[in-house]
N, CA and C atoms as a LAMMPS dump frame, in Angstrom:
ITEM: TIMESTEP
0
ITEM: NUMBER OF ATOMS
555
ITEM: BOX BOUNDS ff ff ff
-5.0000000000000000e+02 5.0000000000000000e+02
-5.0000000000000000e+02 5.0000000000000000e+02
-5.0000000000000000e+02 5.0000000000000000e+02
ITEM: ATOMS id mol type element x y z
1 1 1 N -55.798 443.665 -246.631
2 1 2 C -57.129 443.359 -247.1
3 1 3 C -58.154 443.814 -246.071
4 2 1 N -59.318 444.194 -246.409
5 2 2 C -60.448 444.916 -245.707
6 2 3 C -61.151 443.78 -245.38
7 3 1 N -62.022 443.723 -243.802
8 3 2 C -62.987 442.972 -243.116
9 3 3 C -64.028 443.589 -243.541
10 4 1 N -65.178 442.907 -244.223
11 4 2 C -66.482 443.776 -245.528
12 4 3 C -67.861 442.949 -244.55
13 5 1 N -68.456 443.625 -244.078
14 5 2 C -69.747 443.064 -243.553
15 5 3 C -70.805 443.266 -244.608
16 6 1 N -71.508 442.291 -244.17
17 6 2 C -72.868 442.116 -245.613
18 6 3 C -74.14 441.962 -244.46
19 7 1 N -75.233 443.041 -244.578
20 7 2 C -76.574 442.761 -244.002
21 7 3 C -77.065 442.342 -244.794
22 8 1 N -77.599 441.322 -244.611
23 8 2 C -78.243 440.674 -245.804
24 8 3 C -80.11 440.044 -245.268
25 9 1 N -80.403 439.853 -246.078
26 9 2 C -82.326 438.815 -245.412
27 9 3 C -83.152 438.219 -246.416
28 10 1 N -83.815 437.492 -246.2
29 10 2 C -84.89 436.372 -247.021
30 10 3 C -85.202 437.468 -247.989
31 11 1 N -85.149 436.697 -249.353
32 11 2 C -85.427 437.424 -250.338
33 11 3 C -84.539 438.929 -251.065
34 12 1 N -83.569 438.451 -250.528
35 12 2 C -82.487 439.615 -251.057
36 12 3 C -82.369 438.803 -252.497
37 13 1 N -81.94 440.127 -253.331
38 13 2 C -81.711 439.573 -254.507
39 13 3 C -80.521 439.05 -254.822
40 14 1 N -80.548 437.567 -255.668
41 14 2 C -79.527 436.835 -255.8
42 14 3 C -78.483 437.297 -256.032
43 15 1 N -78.445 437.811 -257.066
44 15 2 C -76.96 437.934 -257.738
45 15 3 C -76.563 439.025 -257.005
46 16 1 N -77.365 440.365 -256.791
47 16 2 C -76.503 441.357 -256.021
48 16 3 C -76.132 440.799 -254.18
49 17 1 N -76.281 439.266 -253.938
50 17 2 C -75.782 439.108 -252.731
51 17 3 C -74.429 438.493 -252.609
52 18 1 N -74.287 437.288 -253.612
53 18 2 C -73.882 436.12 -254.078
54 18 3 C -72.59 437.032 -254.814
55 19 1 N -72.713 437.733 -256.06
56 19 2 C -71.881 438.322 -256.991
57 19 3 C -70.23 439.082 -255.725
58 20 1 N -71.206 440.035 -255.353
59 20 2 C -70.221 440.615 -254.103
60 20 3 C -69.339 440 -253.447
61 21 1 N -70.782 438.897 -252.568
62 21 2 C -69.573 438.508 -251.34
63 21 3 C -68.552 437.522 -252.091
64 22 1 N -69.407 436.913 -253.166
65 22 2 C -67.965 436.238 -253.69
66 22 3 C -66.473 436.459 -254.252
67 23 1 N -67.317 437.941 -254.999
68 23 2 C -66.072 439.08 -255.502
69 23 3 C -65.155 439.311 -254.498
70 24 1 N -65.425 439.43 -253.362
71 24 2 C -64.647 440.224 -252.676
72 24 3 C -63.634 438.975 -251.665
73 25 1 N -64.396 438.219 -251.798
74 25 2 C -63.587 436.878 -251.133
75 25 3 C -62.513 436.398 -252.169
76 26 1 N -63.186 436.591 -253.738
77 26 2 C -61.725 436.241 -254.384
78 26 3 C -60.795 437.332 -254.081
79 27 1 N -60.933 438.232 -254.075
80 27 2 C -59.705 439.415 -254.354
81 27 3 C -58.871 439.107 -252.878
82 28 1 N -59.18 438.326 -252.09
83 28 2 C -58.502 438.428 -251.187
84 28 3 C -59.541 439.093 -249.313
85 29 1 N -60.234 439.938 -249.518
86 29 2 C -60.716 440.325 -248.606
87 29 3 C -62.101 439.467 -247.617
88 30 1 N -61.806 439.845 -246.16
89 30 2 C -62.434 438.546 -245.705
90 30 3 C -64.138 438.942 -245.376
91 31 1 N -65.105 438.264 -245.905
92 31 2 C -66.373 438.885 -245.683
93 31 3 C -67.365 438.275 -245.172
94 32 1 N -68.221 438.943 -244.043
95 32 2 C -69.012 438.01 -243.059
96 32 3 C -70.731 438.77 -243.691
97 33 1 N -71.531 437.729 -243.787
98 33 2 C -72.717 438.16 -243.898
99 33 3 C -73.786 437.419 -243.189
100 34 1 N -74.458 438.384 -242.518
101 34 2 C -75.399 437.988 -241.284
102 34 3 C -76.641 438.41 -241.727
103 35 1 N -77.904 437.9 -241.026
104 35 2 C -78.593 438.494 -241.245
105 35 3 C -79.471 438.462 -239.825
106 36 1 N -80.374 439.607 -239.129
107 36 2 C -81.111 439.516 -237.986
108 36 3 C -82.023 438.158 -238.004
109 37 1 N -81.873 437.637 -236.45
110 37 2 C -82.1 436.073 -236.069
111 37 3 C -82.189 435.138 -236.597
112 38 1 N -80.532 435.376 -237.277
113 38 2 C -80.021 434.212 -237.687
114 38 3 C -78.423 434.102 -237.562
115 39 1 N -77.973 433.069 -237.077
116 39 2 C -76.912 432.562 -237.155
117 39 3 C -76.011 431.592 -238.445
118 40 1 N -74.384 431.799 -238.31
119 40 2 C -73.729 431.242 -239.238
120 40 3 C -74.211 429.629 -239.591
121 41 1 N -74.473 429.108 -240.632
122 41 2 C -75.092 428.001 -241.15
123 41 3 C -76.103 428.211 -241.85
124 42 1 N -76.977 428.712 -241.192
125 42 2 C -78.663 429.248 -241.672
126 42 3 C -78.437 429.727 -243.268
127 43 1 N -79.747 429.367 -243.834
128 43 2 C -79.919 430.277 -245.053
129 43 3 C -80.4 431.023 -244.922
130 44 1 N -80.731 432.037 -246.046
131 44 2 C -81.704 432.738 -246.452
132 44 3 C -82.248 432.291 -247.724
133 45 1 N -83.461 433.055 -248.223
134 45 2 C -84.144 432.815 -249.315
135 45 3 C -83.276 433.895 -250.36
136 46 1 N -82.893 433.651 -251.46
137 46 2 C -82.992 435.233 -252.194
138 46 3 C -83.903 434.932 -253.591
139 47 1 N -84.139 436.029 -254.06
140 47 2 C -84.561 436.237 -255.479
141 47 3 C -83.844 436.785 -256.994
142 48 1 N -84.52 436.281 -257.63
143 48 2 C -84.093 436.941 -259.042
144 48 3 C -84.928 437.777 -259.396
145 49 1 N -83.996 439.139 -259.533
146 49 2 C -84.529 439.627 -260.648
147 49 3 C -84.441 440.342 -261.992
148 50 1 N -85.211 440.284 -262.299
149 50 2 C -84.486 440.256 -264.091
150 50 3 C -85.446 441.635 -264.726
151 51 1 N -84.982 442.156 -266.028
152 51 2 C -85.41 443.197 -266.613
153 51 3 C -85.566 442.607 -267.968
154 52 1 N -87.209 442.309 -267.79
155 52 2 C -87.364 441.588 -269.428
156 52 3 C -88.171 442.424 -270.505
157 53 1 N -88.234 443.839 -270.122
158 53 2 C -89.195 444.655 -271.372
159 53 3 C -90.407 445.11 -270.865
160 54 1 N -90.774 444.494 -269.359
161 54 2 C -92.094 445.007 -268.726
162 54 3 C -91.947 446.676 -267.863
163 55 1 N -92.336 447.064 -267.196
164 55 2 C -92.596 448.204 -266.915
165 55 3 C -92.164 448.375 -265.737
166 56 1 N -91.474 447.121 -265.002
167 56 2 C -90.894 446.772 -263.632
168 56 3 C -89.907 445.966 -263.843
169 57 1 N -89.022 445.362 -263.448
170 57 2 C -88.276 444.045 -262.676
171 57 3 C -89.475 442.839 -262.871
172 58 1 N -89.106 442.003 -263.232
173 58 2 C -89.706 440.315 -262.851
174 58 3 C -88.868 439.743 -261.886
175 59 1 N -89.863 438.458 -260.847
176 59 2 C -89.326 438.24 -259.924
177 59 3 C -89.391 436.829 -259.55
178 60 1 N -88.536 436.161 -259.791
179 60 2 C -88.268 434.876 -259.673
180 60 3 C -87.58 433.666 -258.24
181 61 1 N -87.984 432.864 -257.876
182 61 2 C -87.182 432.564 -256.908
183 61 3 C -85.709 432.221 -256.82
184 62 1 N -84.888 432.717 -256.408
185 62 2 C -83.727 431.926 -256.026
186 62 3 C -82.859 431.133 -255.897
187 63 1 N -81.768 431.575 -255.426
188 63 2 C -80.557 429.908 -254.443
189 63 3 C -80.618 430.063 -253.074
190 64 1 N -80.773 429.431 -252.343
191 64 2 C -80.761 429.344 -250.992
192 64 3 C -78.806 429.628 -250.559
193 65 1 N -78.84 430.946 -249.767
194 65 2 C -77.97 431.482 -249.411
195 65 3 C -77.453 431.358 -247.965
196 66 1 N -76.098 430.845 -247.869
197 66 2 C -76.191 430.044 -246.093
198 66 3 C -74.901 431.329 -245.887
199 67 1 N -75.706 431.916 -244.691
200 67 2 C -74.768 433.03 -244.121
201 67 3 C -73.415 432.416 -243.64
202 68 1 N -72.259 433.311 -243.46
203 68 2 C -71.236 432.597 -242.505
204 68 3 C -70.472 433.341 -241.357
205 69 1 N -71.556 434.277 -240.842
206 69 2 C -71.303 434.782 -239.417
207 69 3 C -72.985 434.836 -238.843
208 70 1 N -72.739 434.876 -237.729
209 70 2 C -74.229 435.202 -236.991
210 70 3 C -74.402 436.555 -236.761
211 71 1 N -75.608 437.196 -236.879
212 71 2 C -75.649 438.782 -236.573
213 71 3 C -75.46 439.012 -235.179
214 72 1 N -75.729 438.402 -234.198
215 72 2 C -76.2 438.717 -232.707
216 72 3 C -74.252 438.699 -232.173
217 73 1 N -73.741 438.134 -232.78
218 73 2 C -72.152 438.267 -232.21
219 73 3 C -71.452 439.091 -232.718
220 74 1 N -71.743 439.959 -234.038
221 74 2 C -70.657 440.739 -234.866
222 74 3 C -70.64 442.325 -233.982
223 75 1 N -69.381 442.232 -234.387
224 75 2 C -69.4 443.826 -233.318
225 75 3 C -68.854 444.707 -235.111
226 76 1 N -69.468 445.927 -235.386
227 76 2 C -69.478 446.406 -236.23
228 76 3 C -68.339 447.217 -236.486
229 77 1 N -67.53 447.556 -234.746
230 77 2 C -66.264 448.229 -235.052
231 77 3 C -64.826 447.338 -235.67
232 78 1 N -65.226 445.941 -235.94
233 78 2 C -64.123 445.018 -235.919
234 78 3 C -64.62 445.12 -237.559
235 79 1 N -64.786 446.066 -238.236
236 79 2 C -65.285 446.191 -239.955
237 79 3 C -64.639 447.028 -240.772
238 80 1 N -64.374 447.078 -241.669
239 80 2 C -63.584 447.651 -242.613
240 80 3 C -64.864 448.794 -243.301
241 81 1 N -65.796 448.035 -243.854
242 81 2 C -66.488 448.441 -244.84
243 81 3 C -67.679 447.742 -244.437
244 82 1 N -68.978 448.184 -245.148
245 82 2 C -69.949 447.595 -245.124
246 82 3 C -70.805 447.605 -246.622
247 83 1 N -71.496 446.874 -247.453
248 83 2 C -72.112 446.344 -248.037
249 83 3 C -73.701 445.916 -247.97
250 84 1 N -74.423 446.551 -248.658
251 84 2 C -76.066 446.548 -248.924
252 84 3 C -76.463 446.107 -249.778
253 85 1 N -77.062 444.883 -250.035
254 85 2 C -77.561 444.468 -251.409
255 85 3 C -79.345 444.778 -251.294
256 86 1 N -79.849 445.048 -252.508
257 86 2 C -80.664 445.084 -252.792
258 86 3 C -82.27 444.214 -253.057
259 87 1 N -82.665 444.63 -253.6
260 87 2 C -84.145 442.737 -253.546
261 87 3 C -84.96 443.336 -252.706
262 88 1 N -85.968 442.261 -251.72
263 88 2 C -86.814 442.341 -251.001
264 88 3 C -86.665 442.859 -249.611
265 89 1 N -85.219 442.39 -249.065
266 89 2 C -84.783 442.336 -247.983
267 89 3 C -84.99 443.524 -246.874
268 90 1 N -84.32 444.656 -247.834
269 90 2 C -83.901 446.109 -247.389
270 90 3 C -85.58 446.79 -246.815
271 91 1 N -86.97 445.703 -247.436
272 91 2 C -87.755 446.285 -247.213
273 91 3 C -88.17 446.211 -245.494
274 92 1 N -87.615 445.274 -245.14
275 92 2 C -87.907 444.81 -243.444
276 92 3 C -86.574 445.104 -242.631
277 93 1 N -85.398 444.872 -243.375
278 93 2 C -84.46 445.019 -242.972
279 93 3 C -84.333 446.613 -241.955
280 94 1 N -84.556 447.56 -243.004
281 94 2 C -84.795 448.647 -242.33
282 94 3 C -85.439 449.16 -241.122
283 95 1 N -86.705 448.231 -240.84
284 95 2 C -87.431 448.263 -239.819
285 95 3 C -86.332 447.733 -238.32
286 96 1 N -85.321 447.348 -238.3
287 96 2 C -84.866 446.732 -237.436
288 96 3 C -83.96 447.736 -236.488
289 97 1 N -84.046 447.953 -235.519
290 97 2 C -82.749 448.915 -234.469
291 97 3 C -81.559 449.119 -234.904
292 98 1 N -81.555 447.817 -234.483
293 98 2 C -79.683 447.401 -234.803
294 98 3 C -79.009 447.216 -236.173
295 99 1 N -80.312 447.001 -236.811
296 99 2 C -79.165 447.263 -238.449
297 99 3 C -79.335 448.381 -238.676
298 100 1 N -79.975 449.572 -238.264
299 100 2 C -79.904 450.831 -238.742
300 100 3 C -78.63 451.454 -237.895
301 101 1 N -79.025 451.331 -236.475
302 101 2 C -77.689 451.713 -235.703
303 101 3 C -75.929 450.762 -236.533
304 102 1 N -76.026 449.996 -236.499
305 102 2 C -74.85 449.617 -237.412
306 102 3 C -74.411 449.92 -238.946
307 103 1 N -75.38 450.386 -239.37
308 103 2 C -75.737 451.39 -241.004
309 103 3 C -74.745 452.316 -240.534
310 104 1 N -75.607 453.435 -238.63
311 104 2 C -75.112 454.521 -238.624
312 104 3 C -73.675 454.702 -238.081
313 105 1 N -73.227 453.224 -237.638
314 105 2 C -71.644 453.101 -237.387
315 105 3 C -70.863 453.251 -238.344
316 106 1 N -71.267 452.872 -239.664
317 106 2 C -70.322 453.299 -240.819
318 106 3 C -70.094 454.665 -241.272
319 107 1 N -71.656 455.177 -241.474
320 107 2 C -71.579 456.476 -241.828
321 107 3 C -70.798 457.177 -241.151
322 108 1 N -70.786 457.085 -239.646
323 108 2 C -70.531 458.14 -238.644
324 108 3 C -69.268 458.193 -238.475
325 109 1 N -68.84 457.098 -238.773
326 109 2 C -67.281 456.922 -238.712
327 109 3 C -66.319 456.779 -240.178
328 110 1 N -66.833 457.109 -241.33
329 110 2 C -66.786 457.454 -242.486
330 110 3 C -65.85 455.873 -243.146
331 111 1 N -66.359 455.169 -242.909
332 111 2 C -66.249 453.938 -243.555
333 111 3 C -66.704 453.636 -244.766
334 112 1 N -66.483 452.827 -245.822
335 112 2 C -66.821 452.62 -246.932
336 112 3 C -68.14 451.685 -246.845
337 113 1 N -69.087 452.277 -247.554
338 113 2 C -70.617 451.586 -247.875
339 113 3 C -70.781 451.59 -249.239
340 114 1 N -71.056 450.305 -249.899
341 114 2 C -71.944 450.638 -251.002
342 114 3 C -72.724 449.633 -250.902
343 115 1 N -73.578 449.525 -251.508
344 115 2 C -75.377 449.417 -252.157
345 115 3 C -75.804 449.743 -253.583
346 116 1 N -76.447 448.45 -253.515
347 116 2 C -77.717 448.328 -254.645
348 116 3 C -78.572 448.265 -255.042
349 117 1 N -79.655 448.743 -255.746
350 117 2 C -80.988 448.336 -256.116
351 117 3 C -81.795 449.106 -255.13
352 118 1 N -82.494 448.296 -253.974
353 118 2 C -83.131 448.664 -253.062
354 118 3 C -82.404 449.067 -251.628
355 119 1 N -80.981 448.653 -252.029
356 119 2 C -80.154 448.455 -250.2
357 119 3 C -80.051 449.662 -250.003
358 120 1 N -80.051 450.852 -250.65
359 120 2 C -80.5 452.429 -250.154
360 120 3 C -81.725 452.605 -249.234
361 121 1 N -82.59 451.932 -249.455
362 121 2 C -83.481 452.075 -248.592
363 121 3 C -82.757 451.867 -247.27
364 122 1 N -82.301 450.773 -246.796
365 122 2 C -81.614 450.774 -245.717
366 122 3 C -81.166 452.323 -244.95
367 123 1 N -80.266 453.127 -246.139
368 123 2 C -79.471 454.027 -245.613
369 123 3 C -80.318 455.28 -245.294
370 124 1 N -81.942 455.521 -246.613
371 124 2 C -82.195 456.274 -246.077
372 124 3 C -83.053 456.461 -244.125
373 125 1 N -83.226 455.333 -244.501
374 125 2 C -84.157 454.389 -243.002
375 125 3 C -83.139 455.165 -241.684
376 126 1 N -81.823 454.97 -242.234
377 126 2 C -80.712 455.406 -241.29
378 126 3 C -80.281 456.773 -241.162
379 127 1 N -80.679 457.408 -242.069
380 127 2 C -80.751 459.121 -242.188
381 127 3 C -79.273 459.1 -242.348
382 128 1 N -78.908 459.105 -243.728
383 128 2 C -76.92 458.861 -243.215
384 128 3 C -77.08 459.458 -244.792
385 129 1 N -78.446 460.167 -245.875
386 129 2 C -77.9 460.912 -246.984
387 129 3 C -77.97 461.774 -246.818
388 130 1 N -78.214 462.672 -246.458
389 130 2 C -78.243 463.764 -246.758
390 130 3 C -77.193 464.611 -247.189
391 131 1 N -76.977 464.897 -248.509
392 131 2 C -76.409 466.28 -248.864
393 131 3 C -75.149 465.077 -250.065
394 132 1 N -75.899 463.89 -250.225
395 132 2 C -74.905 462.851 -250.808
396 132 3 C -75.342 463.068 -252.467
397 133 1 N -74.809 462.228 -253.238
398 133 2 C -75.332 462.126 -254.327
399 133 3 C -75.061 460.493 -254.62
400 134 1 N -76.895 460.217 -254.894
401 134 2 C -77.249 458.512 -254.325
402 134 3 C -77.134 457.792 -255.909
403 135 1 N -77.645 456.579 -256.446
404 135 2 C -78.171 456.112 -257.74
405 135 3 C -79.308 455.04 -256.241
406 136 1 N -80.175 454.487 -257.115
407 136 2 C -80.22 453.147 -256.452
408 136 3 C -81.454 452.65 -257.577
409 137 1 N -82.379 451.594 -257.618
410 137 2 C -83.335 451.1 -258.333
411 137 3 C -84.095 452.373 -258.813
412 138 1 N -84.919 452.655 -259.872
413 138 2 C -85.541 453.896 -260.026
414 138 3 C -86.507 454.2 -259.233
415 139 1 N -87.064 453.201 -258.5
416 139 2 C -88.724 453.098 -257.57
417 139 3 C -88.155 453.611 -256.739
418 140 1 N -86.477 453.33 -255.926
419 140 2 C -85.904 454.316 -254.903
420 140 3 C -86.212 455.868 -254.669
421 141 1 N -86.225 456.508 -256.044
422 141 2 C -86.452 457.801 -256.545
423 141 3 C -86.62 459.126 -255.29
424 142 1 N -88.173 458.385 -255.047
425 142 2 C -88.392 459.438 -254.01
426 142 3 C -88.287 459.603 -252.507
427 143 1 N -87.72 458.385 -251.986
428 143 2 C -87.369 457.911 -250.629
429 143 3 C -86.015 458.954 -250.741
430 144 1 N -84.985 458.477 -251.254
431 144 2 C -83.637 458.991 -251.759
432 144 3 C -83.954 460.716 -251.51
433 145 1 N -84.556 461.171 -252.625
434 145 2 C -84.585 462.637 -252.185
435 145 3 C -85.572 463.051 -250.572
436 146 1 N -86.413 462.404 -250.487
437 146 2 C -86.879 462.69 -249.058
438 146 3 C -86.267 462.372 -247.89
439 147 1 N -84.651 461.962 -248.494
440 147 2 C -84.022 461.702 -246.861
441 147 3 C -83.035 463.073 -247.266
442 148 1 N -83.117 463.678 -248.254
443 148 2 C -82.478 465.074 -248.45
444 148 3 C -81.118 464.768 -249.45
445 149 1 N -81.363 463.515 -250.368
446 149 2 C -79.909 462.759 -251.395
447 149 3 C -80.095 463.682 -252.469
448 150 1 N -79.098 464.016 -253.281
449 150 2 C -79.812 464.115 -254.57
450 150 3 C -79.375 462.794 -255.446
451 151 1 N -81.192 462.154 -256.158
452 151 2 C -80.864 461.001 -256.391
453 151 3 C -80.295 461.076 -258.422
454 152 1 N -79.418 460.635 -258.274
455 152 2 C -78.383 460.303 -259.667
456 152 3 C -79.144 459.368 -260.49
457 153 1 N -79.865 459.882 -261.417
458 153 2 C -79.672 458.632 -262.611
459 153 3 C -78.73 458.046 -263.507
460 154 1 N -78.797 456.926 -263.538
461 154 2 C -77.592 456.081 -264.127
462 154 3 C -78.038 454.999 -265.282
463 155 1 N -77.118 454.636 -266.361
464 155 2 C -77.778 453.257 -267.239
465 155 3 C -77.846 452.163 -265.505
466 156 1 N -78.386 451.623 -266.414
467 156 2 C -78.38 450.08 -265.058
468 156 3 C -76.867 449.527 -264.474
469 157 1 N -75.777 449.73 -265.422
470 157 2 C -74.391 449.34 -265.629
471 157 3 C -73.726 450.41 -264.59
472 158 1 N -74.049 451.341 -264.675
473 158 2 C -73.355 452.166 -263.669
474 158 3 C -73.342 452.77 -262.379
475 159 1 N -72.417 453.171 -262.167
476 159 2 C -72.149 453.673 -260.159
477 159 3 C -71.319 454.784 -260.018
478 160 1 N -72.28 455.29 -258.611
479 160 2 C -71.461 456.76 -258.581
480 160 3 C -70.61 456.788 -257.247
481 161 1 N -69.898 457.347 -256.817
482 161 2 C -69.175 457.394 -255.588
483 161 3 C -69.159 458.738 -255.403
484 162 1 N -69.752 459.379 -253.834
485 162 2 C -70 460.079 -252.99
486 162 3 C -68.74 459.966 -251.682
487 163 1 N -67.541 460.554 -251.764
488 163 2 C -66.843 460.823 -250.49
489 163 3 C -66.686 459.054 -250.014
490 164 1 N -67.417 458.46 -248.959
491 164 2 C -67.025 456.667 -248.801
492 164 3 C -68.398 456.222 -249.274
493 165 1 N -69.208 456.755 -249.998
494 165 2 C -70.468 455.812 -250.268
495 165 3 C -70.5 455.611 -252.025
496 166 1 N -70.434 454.512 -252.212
497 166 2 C -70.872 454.26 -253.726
498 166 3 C -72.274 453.065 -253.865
499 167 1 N -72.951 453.756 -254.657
500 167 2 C -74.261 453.479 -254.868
501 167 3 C -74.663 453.251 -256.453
502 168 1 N -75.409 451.885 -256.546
503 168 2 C -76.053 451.665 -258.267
504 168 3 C -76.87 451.056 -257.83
505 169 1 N -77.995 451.31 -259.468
506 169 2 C -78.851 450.78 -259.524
507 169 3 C -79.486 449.496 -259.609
508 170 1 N -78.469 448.687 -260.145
509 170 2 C -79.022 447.516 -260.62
510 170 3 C -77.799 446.307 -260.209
511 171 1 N -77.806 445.199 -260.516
512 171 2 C -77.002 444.07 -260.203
513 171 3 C -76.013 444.705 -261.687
514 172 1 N -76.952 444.798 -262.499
515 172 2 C -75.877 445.351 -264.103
516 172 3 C -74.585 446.105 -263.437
517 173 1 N -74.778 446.72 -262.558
518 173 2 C -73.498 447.674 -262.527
519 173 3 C -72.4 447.03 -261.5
520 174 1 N -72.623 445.682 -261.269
521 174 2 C -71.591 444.952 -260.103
522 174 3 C -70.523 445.498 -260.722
523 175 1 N -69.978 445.532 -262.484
524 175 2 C -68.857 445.726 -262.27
525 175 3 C -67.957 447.047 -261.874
526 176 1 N -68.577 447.993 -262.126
527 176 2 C -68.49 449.296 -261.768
528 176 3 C -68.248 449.692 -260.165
529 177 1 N -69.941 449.134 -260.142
530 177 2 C -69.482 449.395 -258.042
531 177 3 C -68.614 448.858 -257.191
532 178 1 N -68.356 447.594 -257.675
533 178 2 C -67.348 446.87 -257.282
534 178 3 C -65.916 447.303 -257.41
535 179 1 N -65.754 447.817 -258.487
536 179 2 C -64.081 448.42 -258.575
537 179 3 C -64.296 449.563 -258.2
538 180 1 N -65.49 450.62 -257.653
539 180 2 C -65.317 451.577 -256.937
540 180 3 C -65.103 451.449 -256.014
541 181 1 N -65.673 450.207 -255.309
542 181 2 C -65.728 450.097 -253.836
543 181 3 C -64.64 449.697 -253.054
544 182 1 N -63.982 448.483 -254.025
545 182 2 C -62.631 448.554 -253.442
546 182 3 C -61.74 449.436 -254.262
547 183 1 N -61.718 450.298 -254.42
548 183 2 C -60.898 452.101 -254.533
549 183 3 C -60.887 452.384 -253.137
550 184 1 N -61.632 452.093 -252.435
551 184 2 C -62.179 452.875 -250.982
552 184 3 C -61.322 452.218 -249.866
553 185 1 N -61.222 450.637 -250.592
554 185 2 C -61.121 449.693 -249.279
555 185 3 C -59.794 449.68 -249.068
């Protein structure tokens, strides 16, 4: 069974945080999710969001999500795989050193990543597409090709896999990315 790290932060979206790490804890595999200055216990905030006929995502509050590793102790080479969920998170998340440098520990060492929704942002933040073929939320669009991806459209349900990266758009496609991802693991 694969050791699956989860970057995760306030306002990540619910279900693509929750759905995963739980998925992957049933199947057997052991998964730590941290998030920067915060330690195991702590929550986070996440959000919902939903696709009700408007011209965007609607955005609802949450379950309060209690990490169960601390970020400041995880060493990224003791990882199997890594995991990006999508929501608000990826928007600050990215701004941070060390989760981009630990983004670029996976890439560099061709480890399995996937991501959702917005958690591409992360990767492009990390310069780790280029020459990939991405999906992620549609607003992703042009970040995705300006880190040099070509970005994949997909129904909401589906996921594509790139060499160790599989990437979708929406929480809709957990089931897809999920049985791609552990293909990888």
């Amino acid at each position: 069974m694969a050791k699956v790290l989860i970057i995760t932060g306030d306002f990540v979206e619910d279900y693509e945080n929750m759905v995963p790490f739980q998925a992957l804890l049933a199947m057997g595999h052991e998964v730590d999710a941290v998030c920067p200055d915060k330690v195991a216990g702590d929550s986070i905030a996440t959000s919902i969001h939903d696709f009700e006929g408007d011209q965007t995502y609607t955005e609802k509050r949450g379950h309060n999500f209690v990490l169960n590793a601390s970020f400041a102790d995880i060493n990224v080479a003791d990882y199997d795989a890594l995991y990006l969920p999508g929501g608000r998170a990826p928007e600050y998340l990215r701004l941070n050193a060390k989760v981009i440098a630990m983004i670029q520990h996976f890439a560099n060492t061709d480890k399995p990543i996937a991501s959702v929704c917005h958690g591409p942002q992360m990767l492009t933040a990390a310069g780790v597409l280029k020459g990939k073929k991405v999906s992620a939320y549609p607003a992703c669009q042009p970040e995705i090709e300006m880190a040099g991806a070509e970005y994949v459209k997909l129904p909401m349900d589906g996921a594509i896999t790139d060499g160790q990266l599989v990437t979708a758009p929406a929480w809709p496609a957990h089931p897809a990315m999920l049985k791609q991802f552990v293909a990888l693991l």
